[in-house]
N, C-alpha and C positions, 0 to 999 in steps of 0.2 A: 518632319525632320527625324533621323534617325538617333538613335541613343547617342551612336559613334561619334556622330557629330555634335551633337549636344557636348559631351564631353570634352571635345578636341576645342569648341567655344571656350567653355568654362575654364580649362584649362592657359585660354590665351588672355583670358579675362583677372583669375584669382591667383593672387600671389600665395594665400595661404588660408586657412581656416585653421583656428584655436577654440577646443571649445573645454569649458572652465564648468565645475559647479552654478549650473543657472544661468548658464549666458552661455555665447554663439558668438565670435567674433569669425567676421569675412572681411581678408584683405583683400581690396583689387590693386589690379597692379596701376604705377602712376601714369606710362605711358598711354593707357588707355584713355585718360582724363588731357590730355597734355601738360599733368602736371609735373612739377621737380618736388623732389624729396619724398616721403617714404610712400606717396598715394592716400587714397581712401580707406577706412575702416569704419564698416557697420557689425553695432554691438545689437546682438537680439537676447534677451531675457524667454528663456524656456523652462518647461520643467516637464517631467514624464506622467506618462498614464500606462497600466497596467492595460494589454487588451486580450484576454484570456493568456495565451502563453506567450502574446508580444509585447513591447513595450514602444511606447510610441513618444516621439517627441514633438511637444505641443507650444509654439510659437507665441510669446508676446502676450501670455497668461491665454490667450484665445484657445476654443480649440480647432483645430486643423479641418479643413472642410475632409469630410470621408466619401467615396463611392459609395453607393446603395449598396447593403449589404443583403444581397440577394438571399442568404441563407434565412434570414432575420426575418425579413419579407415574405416567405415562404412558410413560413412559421406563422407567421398572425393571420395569413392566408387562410392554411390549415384552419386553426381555430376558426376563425371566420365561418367557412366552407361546412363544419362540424357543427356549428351552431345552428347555422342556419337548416342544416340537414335536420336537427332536432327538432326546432323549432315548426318546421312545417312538417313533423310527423313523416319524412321518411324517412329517418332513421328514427329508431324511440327510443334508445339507451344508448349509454354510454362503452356498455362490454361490446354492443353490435359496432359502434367505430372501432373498439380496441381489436375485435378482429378483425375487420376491415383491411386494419390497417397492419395486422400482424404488430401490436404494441399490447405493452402493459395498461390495464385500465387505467391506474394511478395515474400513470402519464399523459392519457387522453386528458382525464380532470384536471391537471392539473395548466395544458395547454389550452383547454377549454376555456379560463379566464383569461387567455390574450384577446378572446373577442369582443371586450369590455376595457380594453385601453385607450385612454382619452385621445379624442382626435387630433390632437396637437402632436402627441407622443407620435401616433402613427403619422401623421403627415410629416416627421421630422426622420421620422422611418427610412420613410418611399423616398426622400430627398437626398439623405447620407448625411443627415447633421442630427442624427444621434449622441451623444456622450460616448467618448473613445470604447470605452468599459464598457458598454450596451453590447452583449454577443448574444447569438441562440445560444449559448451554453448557459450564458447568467438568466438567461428568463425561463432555461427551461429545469436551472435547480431553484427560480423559488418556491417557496413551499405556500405561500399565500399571494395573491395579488389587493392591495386596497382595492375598495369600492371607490374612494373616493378619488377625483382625476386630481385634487389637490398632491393626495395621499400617493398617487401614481409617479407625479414628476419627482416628489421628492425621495420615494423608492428607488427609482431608475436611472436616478442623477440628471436629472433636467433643470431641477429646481437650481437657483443661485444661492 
């Protein structure tokens, strides 16, 4: 179904949306219901998440299922791909990725510990149910990663 029409539904469907400090009200209109007098109104409880320069609104305290962020995925790839390269002695340092790759050393090391991200983190990854905030941008300014996968969720916002 195209956007246009999606729209042209919703349109014959919502009398109105108000939205308030922390909530999300949706009138529908009452002939839709066969009802008399003012119709339906669902109230949703939200609140926002910062996602590098967007901001996102997140439903019912939950957060919002996300797409695979493929940039993010490509990122732990990397590291992966770089470890592994080390590890079986074809590559042997870390300056021979840095020009490889035409990058900063620093920045290899510092990408190099996403390949030690708990497998939960990463399988939440590949799914798109990361924590809104989880960008390549936030993982590739930190400056440390925990060893420990406890230590990982609660870094990267998984933890409750």
């Amino acid at each position: 179904m195209s956007q246009e029409v999606v729209c042209k539904v919703l349109a014959n469907v919502i009398d109105c949306i108000v939205v308030t400090p922390g909530q999300l009200n949706i009138k529908l209109k009452a002939a839709i219901f066969n009802l008399v007098g003012d119709g339906y109104e669902i109230a949703l409880p939200f609140h926002t998440k910062r996602r590098g320069v967007e901001t996102k609104i997140v439903l019912g305290g939950r957060q919002a299922h996300l797409e695979p962020d493929q940039d993010l995925i490509d990122l732990i790839a990397k590291a992966r791909k770089w470890f592994a390269q080390i590890s079986t002695g074809e590559i042997s340092t870390v300056r021979d990725i840095a020009r490889a790759e035409n990058m900063d050393d620093g920045d290899v090391s510092r990408f190099l510990l996403l390949a030690f991200l708990a497998p939960d983190i990463v399988e939440a990854i590949l799914s798109g149910k990361q924590p809104i905030e989880l960008t390549p941008e936030k993982l590739k300014r930190l400056r440390t990663l925990p060893i420990s996968w406890e230590e990982q969720r609660i870094a990267l916002g998984f933890a409750v």
